[in-house]
Structure formats: C-alpha cells, structure tokens
C-alpha positions, 0 to 999 in steps of 0.5 A: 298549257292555257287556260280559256275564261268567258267573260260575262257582260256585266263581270267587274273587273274584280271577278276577272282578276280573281279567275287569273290569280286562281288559274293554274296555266301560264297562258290565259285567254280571256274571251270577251263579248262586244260592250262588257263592263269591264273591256270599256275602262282602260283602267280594268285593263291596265290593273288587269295586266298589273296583276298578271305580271306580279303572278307572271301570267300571259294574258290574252283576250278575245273579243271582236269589240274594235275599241276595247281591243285597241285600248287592251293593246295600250295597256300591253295585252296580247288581243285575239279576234277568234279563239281559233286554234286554241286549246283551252281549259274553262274556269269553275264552271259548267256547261250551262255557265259557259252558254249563259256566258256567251249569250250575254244572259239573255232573258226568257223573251229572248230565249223562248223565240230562239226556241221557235226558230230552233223548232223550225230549223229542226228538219235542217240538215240530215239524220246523220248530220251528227253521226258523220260529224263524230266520225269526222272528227276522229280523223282530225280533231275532236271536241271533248268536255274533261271533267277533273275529278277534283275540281268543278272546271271543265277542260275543252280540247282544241277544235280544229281551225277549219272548224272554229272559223266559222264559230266566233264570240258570238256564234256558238250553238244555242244548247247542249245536247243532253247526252253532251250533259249526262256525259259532263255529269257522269264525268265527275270523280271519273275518268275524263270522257271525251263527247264527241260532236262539239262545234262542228259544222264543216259537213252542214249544207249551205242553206242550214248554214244561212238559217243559223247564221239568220237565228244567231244574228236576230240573237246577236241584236237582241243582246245590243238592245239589252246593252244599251242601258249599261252606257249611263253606268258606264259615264257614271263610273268615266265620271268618278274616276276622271273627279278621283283622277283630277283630285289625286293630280291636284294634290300631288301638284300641291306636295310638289310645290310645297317641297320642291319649288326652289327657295334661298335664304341668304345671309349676309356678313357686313363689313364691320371695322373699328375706331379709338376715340380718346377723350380728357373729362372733368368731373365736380360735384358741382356740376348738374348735369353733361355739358360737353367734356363735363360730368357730374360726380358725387361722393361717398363716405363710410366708415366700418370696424373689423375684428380677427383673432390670430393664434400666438405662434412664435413665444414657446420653446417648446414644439407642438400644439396645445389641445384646445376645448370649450367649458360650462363654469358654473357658480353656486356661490352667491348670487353675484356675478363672478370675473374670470380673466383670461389666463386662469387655469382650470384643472381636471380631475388628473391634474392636466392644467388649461387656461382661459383664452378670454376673459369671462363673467360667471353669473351669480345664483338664480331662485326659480320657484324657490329652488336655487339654479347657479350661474353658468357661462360657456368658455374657450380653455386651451392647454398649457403645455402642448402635447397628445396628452391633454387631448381629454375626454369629457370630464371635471374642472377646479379652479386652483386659484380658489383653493384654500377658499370657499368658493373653490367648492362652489366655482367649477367647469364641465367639458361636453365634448373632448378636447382636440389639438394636442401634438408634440409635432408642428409649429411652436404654438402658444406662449408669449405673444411675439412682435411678428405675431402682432404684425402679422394680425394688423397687415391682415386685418387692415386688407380686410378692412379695406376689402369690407369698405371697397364691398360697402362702396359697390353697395353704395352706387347707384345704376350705372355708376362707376368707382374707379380705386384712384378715385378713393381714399381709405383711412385707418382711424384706429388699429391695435390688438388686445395683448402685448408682446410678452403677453401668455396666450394662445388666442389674441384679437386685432381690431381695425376702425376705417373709412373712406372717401370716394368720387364717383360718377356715371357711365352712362354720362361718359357715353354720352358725351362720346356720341355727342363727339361721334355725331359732331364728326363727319360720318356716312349716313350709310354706317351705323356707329356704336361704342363696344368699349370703354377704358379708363387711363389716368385718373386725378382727384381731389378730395378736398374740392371734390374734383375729377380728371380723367383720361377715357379711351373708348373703341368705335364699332361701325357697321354698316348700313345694308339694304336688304330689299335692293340686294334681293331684288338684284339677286333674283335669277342669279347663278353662283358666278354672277352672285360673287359678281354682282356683290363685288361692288358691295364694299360693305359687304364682306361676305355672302352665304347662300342656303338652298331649298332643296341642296341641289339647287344652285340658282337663286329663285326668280320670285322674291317671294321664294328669297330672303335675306338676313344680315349677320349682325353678331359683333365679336 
C-alpha cells in the first residue's frame, strides 16, 4: 500500500516531515510542483530521507523541477516525473485542499480568468462526453474518491496510464464537479462510493484538447510569475544556512586542533656520577675566618646538676614489697616549727607501723583573725615490713617517739587516700641500703647527667654549627647519695654536678673549603658539581690551647649540564628508532622518556612549539 502527498508551493519542510511520520503506508509519494520552498534546500531533502529511514518508509517524489529532482537523487530519493500509474491514498485533506494544492493557491485574478476561459470552452466536447467517459472507465480502470469513516483523508484508486499520460503536475481539471463533492460529503461515516468520470480525457476530441492545454498553460504562467518572489527568501535561507554552516566548521576545526594535534613532552635523565674528596682541616680559635684548610672554632662551657631517687632493694631478708602513701603531719603544739627526720615511725589506728622516706619540718601554729590554725606539712611514709596488710585505707596516724609526752596529743598525721604497694611477692624491697644499690644510683645518674649536658650543648650552636663527641670534654665535679650503706631506708637520693668543654665549628666553613678545592681542580664547564655528603674520620683536640685536627670525607655529585633547546631542536620530526640514534652521541644523557598526546602517536611533532623537554634532576 502507498500513500500520495501534494505538496504545496510554500510548504516547510516541517509540515512535509510531519505527513510522513503520520502516513500509515510503506511507500509514499510526494508530488511536488516546480520552484516549492521546500524541493530548493538539499537540506530539506536530506532531513527528509533522514526521517524516513528512522520509520522505515519509502519515499518518492514527483515533480517535473529538473533541479530539485536531481538534488533528491543525491540525497538518495527515488524521483518520478508523472504519477502515472500509481494508485494513491491523499493525506487530511479534501477535495478542494487537494485543487488549491495543485495550482500553487493561485489568487482570485487567476482564478476569475480561468472561470471565463472555462465559460468559453463550455460547448467543447459533446453532451455525453462524461457519460461515455464513466462508461469507459468500468471497462478499464476507474477513478474513485474513498472517504474513511474514521479519518478525514481521502483515498484515489489508480487511474489507468493511458489516462494519466496526458495529466502531469500541473495538468489537472480546474473544478470538481458538484456531484464529485456531494458524493465525497455523503461518504463520511459511510460505506466508500466510487465517483466515477475522474481525470479521463482519452475520448476528448483534438481541438478540446488544444484549448485545455492553452488554458492550463496561461494557468501554468501565472503560477511562475507568483513564484518569483519567493527567490529573495530563498537566498535569505542559502545565506543562514551557509554562516551556520561555516561557524559549526569552524568550531569543529578548533576542538580538533585543541585535542588532536600531536604533542610530546620528553624527560630526560642525565647522566649523573659521583666522586670522594678527602681533606686534613685544622681548626683554632684563634683564627678569624677560612683560609685554605683553616677553620675558625669556638668553645663551649657549662656546667649542670642532676638528682634521682632510687628504691633500696637489696638490704632485707625478707621478700616482697612495702606499702608506700602519703600523709598530712600536723602541729598544734606551739608555734614553732617542729623537725622530723627520715625514718620516724607513724602509727595507725591498728598499730601497722610506717616510717618517713625524708626528712620534713612541721610548721608551728598560726593565729587567723584569733582563731588558732596548726601547722601542717605533706610527707612520703612507707611501711615497715613488707606485706598486703599494710595496704591501708584512709585513716589516723600517732607518732610513737612523743608518747609519754605533750606533744604526742598534739603531733599527728592523716592519710587522704589508701596506702599501695604492699605484697609478700617480688624483689627484696627496703631495708639497709647496700653497696650495689648505691652504685647502681651513681652510674645512672652521672649517664644522665651527661646526656643533659650533650642537650644543653645542641642548645648552645649557633646555625650551621657542629659538635663532634670527640671534640668534648665532660667533667664530674661532685657525685654522691644522701644514705650510707646500712642505712634503713626504702627511698635514697644521688646527685651528679658536671661540666663540660666542647670545640666546636661550622658546617658551612667545611663546605667551603671543599668548593675552593673542587674549583681549583680541572672540570668540564659542561658538569655542574655539588656536595651530597660530608663525613667526619678522626678527630684530635686540644683543650688546653683550643685546637682542632680533623679528617673530613666528602662525596662529589656531578651532573651534567644539558642543553635543552639544542636537543628539542634536533628531535623535531624524529620517529622512535631515529630518536635512540640521535641521542646515543649524548654521553650525558643516560636515558629518555617520551610522553605522547594523544597515546597513539609515535613521532615527535614537527613545531617546537608542540615539544618540551624536562630534565630529571632528582638525585638519589
């Protein structure tokens, strides 16, 4: 099944598109007269057969326009001069839609003289001329207007070839007969009738033929001159499109040339070897500044104390570990201040004896605003006799050296929070104080005495300086504890009074005097040298006359000097082969990694601009 459209002079290609998309056929014609809008854009005719192939329609047109004709062949579309032949269904519309369409809407003035040339050729032809038409066509082929009952289109059955030869696009009777209309009117929500008489004009004599084919020229004319206009709208539209053209070009050629044009980045990793310099320095402090293998050095001098408290842990029999706590000793004796030395024994209330760690002095009585406040002072006790037992809650103390005397009422001591510690398990813990445990105390504490005056020393330098522990000179001034061996205690102190003697110099001085040495020696202009390490050998000092000897090792970087510019310009153009060729006279270089934009180029660019070139400087 096909269906057939006609196409009106100044139809948009929109309102050709919208037929196709609502045509229920596979096949559809589309008769076309000469000069339409929409046959004079090879653009219409291309979205035409665009749409068609996304319904899967076959399009055809009709027309007698040479040039749209052949532009609708380059777009693909099947062309027709006649519609002879064809069997075709019209879209919406009717009869008179269809006669407005095929005479290009001619105006009144048009039509009013086809109506007198219609009155002259009235007697044209005999009475029957229709009649015998009608009955011609039952033999062969008849012309009928089918009205759906549900649709407004109106279908025409084939007209038979020797009829529609001599009809073309723009040969078509000028009216409908009435009875042709009535009957299309009284079709609707009907059966389809067929109206015989349609287009047939094999039994018309020679001379009528010549007078309709005079009237339908002068029609044919008429519709030229109206389409004359149309040409400025049509340059109007060529214009827009060719600028829309040109600009979506442009930009296209511009994202093509921003993302595609070929770039290269190559990094380069030079050559980079190594070297030892060793050098013999002298330093004093009487020099002022560098002078050849001469450094100046100053001194430090400090001198610090340090005390620790150690547990006894060797002097008792017995095994385990004391309870330990603290206490609040008050005085409400007299206003003087009372001394309790270490060792004194404190008793609570269940008669679980503690003793004094330190010794303390518990002030006298105070008078605030005539009330009397005693003196109180906080003390580390510990327990006599190691043991979970005298692991005490909070509770009340007496001291049992002022019974029998006044001032046992008015001396005692309070526990705050529970005493802790005690066990019958672990190391032997409190007792005498033995040898080891007084030994054990003065080689810690004079390590950490040493280690306080190495940190006051860092403290000391000034930027860039440098002491070396051969350089130094620690002194222990004083070093004893506060007990004796024998001594009943749980908790002694050892105090450590130390100084010390250090040379120091700068860094910075050794390093010049390397690149004095690296300067004086015969280099190549095209290495660049650099110290990456420096490291002290022996070391010599004299405290007395504050001087310096020492052996520096030091390791020479060299890396060499690259031209950049000269190796991108010689790169140019170059493939992968001839890029390992041309560097392999670089001794300098050691290797070469090209980066390409985009990945599957393998050249490097022909414009410098296109290339750059990084050297890999990071030294390991």
């Amino acid at each position: 099944m096909h269906q057939t459209f006609y196409i009106d002079l100044e139809e948009e290609i929109s309102s050709v598109i919208d037929r196709l998309n609502k045509s229920m056929a596979t096949d559809n014609y589309f008769v076309v007269p000469k000069r339409a809008i929409f046959l004079q854009s090879i653009v219409n005719l291309k979205l035409l057969k665009r749409e068609a192939d996304k319904v899967d329609k076959h399009i055809i047109i009709v027309t007698q326009d040479e040039i749209g004709a052949s532009m609708a062949e380059r777009c693909g579309i099947d062309v027709r001069s006649t519609v002879d032949g064809l069997e075709s269904v019209m879209d919406n519309k009717d009869e008179e839609e269809v006669e407005e369409a095929l005479h290009y809407e001619i105006p009144k003035t048009i039509i009013k003289a086809q109506q007198k040339k219609q009155i002259r050729l009235k007697d044209v032809g005999s009475n029957d001329f229709y009649d015998l038409a009608a009955s011609t066509g039952k033999e062969k082929s008849q012309t009928s207007v089918i009205i759906p009952t549900t649709s407004k289109r109106i279908h025409i059955n084939s007209i038979s070839p020797s009829e529609k030869k001599r009809e073309s696009l723009h040969h078509k009777t000028p009216q409908v007969p009435a009875h042709r209309v009535a009957q299309s009117r009284m079709a609707v929500g009907h059966r389809p009738q067929v109206v015989a008489g349609l287009g047939h004009k094999k039994h018309l004599d020679s001379e009528k033929e010549k007078s309709l084919e005079k009237m339908y020229a002068t029609k044919e004319r008429n519709v030229k001159e109206l389409a004359i206009p149309i040409s400025g709208g049509e340059r109007k539209i060529k214009k827009i499109f060719l600028i829309f053209t040109g600009l979506c070009t442009l930009a296209f050629v511009g994202v093509a040339v921003y993302l595609f044009l070929p770039s290269a980045k190559i990094i380069i990793e030079p050559n980079i070897t190594k070297s030892k310099m060793d050098l013999d320095l002298s330093g004093s402090s009487d020099f002022v500044g560098v002078d050849q293998l001469n450094i100046p050095i100053h001194t430090i001098n400090k001198e610090e104390t340090i005390t620790l408290s150690y547990e006894v842990r060797g002097g008792s029999a017995v095994a385990g570990k004391k309870a330990h706590g603290s206490v609040v000793i008050y005085n409400e004796y007299d206003n003087s201040p009372q001394t309790l030395i270490a060792t004194t024994r404190l008793e609570s209330k269940d008669g679980k004896i503690f003793r004094l760690v330190k010794n303390v002095v518990v002030p006298g009585t105070t008078t605030i605003a005539g009330e009397i406040k005693p003196g109180a002072i906080e003390a580390e006790i510990i327990a006599d006799q190691p043991g979970p037992e005298y692991n005490l809650e909070p509770t009340d103390f007496t001291i049992p050296g002022f019974k029998d005397g006044p001032k046992y009422a008015k001396f005692y001591a309070k526990s705050t929070e529970s005493m802790t510690g005690g066990s019958i398990e672990g190391e032997t813990a409190g007792g005498a104080v033995s040898q080891s445990d007084i030994d054990n105390a003065k080689q810690k504490t004079e390590a950490a005495a040493k280690d306080k005056l190495a940190q006051v020393i860092n403290d000391e330098l000034r930027n860039g300086e440098i002491a070396l522990g051969q350089a130094e000179k620690i002194t222990i001034i004083k070093s004893s504890a506060d007990v004796k061996v024998g001594d009943m205690v749980s908790v002694f102190e050892y105090g450590v009074v130390a100084s010390v003697y250090a040379l120091v110099f700068s860094e910075n001085d050794v390093r010049e005097i390397m690149v004095q040495s690296m300067t004086n020696e015969e280099q190549s202009l095209d290495v660049k040298r650099d110290i990456s390490k420096i490291e002290y050998g022996t070391v010599d000092a004299d405290f007395e006359k504050n001087i310096l000897k020492l052996k520096v090792y030091g390791e020479i970087t060299n890396i060499p000097v690259i031209d950049k510019e000269q190796i991108k310009m010689e790169l140019l153009g170059k493939s992968d082969d001839q890029l390992a060729a041309t560097l392999r006279k670089y001794s300098t270089i050691k290797s070469v990694n090209v980066e390409f934009q985009p990945t599957f180029v393998s050249r490097i660019p022909q414009y410098a601009q296109r290339v750059s070139v990084e050297i890999k400087d990071d030294v390991k």
